[in-house]
C-alpha positions as CSV (number, residue, x, y, z in Angstrom):
1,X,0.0,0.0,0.0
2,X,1.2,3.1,-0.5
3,X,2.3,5.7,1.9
4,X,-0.3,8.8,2.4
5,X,1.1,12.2,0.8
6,X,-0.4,15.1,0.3
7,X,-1.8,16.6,3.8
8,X,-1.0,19.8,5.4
9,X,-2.5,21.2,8.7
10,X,-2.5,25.0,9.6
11,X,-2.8,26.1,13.6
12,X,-5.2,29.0,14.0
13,X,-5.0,31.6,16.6
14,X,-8.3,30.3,18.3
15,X,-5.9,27.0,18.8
16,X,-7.8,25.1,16.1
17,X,-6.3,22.8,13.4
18,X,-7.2,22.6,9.7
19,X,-6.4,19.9,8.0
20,X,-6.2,19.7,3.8
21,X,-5.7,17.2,1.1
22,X,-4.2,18.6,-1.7
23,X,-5.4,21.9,-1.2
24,X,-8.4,21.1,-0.1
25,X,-10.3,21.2,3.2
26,X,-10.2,18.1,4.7
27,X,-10.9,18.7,8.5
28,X,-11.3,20.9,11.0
29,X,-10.3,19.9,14.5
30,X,-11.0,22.2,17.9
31,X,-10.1,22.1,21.7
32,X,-8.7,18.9,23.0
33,X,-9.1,17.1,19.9
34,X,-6.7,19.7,18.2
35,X,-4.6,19.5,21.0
36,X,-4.1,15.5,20.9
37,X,-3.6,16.3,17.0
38,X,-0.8,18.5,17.4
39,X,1.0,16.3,20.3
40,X,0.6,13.0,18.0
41,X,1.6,14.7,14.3
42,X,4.6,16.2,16.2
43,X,6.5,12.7,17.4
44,X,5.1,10.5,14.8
45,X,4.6,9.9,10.7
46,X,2.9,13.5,9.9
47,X,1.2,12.3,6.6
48,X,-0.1,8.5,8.0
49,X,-1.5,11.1,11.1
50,X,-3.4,13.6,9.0
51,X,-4.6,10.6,6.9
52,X,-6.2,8.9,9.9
53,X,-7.1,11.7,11.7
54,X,-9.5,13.1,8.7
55,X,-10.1,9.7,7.5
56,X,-9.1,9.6,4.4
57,X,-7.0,6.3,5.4
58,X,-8.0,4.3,2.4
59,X,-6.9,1.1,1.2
60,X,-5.8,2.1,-2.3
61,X,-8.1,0.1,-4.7
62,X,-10.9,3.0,-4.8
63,X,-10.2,3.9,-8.1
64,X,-10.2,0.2,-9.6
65,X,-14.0,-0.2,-7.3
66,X,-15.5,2.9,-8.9
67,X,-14.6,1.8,-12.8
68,X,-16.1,-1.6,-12.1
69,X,-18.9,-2.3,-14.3
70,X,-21.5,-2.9,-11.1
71,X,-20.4,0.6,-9.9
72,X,-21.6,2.1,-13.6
73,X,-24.8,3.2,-14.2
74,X,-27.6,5.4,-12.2
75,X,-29.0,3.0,-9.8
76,X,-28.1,3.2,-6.3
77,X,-28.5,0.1,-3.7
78,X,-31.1,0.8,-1.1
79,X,-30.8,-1.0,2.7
């Protein structure tokens, strides 16, 4: 699998955290959640932290599932 790239996080005066995915805004994280954020991305693997902390943690096959021919068309599955 490859390794997540492509994640950024800016700290805000207020002492929130947004996080982005290439460019765009991926998460926003206040108080003691931000906190946690900052203390974790700070001693470990930035871009594997961002990825799991905005969920974007994939597997890497998404773009295979959605050109599959059961993924084509207008109908949608209901529960």
């Amino acid at each position: 699998m490859p390794r997540p790239q492509g994640f950024s996080y800016e700290e805000r005066k207020d002492g929130s955290v947004v996080l982005t995915h290439h460019g765009r805004a991926a998460g926003v994280l206040r108080g003691d959640r931000a906190a946690k954020f900052l203390a974790e991305v700070e001693t470990g693997d930035a871009q594997l932290t961002m990825a799991r902390w905005t969920g974007a943690y994939r597997f890497g096959n998404e773009r295979q599932a959605r050109n599959h021919p059961r993924n084509q068309g207008g109908r949608t599955r209901r529960g």
